[in-house]
C-alpha positions in Angstrom: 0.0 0.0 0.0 2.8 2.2 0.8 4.5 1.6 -2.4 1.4 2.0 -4.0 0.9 5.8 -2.6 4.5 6.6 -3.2 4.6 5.9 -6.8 1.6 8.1 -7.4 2.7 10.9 -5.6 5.7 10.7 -7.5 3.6 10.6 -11.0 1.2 13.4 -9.0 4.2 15.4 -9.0 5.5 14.5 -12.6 2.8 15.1 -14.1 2.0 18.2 -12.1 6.0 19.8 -13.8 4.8 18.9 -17.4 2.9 21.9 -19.1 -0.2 22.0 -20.3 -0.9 22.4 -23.6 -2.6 25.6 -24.8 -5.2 26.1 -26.4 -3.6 27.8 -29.8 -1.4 24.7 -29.8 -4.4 22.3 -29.7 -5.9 24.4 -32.5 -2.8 24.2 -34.5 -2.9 20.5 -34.6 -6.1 21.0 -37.4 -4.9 21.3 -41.0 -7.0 24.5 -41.6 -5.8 26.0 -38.8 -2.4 25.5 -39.6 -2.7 27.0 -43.3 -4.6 29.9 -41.8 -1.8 30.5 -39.5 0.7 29.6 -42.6 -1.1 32.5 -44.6 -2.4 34.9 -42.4 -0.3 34.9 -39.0 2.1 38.1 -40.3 -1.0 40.0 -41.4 -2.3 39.4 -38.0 0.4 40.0 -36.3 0.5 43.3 -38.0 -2.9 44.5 -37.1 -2.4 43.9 -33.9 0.9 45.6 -33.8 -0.7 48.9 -35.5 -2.8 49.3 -32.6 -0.1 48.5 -29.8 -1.5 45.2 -28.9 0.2 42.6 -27.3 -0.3 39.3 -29.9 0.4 36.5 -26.6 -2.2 38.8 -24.2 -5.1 40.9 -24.8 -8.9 40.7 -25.0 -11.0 40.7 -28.3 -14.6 41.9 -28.5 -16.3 41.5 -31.4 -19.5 44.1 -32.8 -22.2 43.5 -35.2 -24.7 45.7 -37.5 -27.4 43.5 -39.0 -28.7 46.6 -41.5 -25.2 47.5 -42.2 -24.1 43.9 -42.6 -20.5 44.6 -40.7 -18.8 43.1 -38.3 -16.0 45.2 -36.1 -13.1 43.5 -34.4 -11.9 45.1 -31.3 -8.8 44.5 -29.0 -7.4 45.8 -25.7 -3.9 44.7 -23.9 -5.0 43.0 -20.8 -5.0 45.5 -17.9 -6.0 48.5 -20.1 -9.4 49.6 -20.2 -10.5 50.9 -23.8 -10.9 48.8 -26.7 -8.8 49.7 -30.2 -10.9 49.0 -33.9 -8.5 46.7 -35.5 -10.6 45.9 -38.5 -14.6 45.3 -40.1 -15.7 42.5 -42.3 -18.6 42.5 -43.9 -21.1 40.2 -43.8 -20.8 38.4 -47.4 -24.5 37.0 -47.3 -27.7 37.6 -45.3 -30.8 36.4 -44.1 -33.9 37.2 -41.9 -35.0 40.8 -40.8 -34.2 43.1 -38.3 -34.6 42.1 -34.9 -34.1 39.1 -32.6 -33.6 35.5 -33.0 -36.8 34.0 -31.5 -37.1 30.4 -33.1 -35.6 27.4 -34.7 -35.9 27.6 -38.6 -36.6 31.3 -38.6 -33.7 32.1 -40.5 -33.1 35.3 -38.1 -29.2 36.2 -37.0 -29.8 36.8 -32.9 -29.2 40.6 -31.6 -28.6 40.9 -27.7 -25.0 40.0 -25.7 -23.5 37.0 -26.3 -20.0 35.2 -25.5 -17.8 32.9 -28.3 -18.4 29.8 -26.6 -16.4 27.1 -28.6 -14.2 26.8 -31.6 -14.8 24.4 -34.9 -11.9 23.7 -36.7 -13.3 21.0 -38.9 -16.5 23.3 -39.5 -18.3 22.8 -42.5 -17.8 26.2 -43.0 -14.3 26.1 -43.5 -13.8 27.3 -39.7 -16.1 29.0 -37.2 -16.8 29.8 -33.4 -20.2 29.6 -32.1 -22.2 31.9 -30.0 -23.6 31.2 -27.3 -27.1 31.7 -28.5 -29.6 31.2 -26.6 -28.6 33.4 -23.4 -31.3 33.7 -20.1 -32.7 36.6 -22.4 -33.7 34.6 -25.7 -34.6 31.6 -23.3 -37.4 34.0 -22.0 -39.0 35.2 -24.9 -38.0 32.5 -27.7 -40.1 29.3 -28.3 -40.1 27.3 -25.3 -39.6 24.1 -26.9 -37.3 24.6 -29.7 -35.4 28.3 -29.6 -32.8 26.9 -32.1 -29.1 26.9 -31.3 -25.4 26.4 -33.5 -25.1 29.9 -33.8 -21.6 30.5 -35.6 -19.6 33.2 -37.1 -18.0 31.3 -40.1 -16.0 31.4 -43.3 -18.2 30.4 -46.8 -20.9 32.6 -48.1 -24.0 31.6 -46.9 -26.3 31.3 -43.9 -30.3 30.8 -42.2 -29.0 33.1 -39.1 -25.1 32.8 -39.0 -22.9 35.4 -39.4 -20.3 34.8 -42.8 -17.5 36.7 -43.5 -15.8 34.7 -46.1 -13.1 31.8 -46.2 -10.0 34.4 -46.2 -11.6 36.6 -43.8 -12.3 33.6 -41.5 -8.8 32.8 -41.6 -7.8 36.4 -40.5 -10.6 35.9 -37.6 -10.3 32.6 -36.2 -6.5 33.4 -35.6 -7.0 36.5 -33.7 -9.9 35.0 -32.2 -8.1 31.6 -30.8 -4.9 33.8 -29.8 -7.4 35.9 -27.7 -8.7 32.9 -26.4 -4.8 31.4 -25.9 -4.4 34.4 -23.3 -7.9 33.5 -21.2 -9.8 36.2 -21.8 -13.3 36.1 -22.6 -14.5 37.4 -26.5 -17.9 38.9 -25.8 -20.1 39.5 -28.9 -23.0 42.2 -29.1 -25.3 42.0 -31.9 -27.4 44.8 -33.0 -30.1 45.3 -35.1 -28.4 48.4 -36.5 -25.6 51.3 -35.1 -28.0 52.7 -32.5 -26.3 56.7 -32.5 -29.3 59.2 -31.6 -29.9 59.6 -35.8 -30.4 56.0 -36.6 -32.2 54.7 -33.7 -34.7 57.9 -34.2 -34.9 56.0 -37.5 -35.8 52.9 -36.6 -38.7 54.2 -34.5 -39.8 56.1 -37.3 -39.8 52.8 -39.7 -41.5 50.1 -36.9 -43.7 52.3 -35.0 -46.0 49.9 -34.9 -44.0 47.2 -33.3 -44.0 48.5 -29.8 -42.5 45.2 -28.9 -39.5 45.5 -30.7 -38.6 49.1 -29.7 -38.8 48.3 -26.0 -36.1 45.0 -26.8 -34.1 48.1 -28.9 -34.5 50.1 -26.0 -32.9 47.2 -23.6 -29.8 47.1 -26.0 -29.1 50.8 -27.1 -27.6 52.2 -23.5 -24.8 48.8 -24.1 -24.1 50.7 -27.5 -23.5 54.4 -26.4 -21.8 53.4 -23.6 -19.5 51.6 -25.4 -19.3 54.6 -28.1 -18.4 56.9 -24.8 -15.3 55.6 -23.6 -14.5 52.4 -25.6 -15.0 50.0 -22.7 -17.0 47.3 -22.6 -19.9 47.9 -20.3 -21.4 45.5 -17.5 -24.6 44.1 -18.4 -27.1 42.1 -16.5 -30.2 39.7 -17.7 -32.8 40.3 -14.9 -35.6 37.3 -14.3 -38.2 38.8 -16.9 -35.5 38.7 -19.6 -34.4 42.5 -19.9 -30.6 44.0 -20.5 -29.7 46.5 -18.1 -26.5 48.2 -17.8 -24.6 49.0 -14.6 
């Protein structure tokens, strides 16, 4: 018995001296993941460096525009507190309408605050990373049986309520995103119907006045969006129990 507990302490402590392996590691043992990093890791390393950012430790956050079919990439050094705009990609196909995500099959891309909650290598998509779609606010209001799910932004050209961006811009993407997620951070994604400055919001109220519904779930997101156009730092928001965002 004594011999027994010796020899696993001693592979305890062994094993506790080897290093883990990280996640961008892991990642790089996929063959797309290695051509993206053989194509695209200087031009990444490059827009990160134009903009001061560390490429082994900082935070992504990721912003898109449904109306204006864009998607911005932003990134902070850990310990700072704004966010820099490294770069947009646009959106190279469509589907649904404005507002949210309420249903399986309704072809709608969700809008609310979301997290990148797992990587796909071997997507069918050429790569992707999924949000975490639905959140305590979709499971509120959305079907009750069958909200729908598998959420992804991707690479390819087409979609029923993913976000693409295209096979090269993937590449681009899914580096900075898996190097962001390398350092431990968390990439949080918000998702709105529209940029929601004073001019276009007034616009949308205009356009679906008679939707009351959906301005009071604009209404929930919009202070998330100025207070991130203030100051550039990512604001805290809460879900409460009857499904609203609030910000604190």
């Amino acid at each position: 018995m004594k011999k027994n507990l010796t020899l696993f302490f001693l592979t305890f402590i062994i094993m506790s001296m080897i290093p883990p392996v990280d996640f961008l590691t892991q990642q790089l043992k996929f063959p797309r993941v290695q051509a993206a990093n053989r194509e695209k890791r200087k031009i990444v390393e490059e827009i990160l460096l134009a903009q001061g950012i560390n490429s082994t430790d900082f935070e992504l956050f990721l912003r898109g525009f449904k109306k204006e079919q864009k998607l911005e990439v932003w990134a902070k050094n850990k310990g700072n507190g704004s966010y820099a705009l490294l770069k947009t990609y646009d959106f190279c196909a469509n589907t649904g309408v404005l507002g949210p995500k309420r249903r399986s099959g309704d072809r709608q891309i969700p809008e609310g605050f979301y997290i990148i909650d797992s990587f796909n290598p071997q997507s069918q998509y050429h790569l992707s990373f999924r949000v975490n779609y639905p959140n305590k606010s979709d499971l509120v209001f959305a079907d009750k049986l069958n909200p729908g799910d598998n959420i992804f932004i991707h690479g390819d050209c087409v979609t029923i309520g993913c976000i693409p961006i295209g096979n090269e811009n993937i590449k681009e993407l899914y580096l900075l995103a898996a190097k962001a997620k390398n350092a431990g951070g968390t990439i949080n994604v918000h998702i709105f119907p529209s940029k929601l400055d004073d001019i276009a919001y007034n616009s949308l109220k205009q356009e679906y006045a008679s939707n009351q519904s959906l301005l009071q779930f604009w209404s929930w997101l919009k202070p998330a969006y100025d207070a991130f156009e203030n100051n550039r730092i990512l604001p805290n928001i809460v879900i409460d129990e009857a499904g609203k965002y609030l910000v604190n």
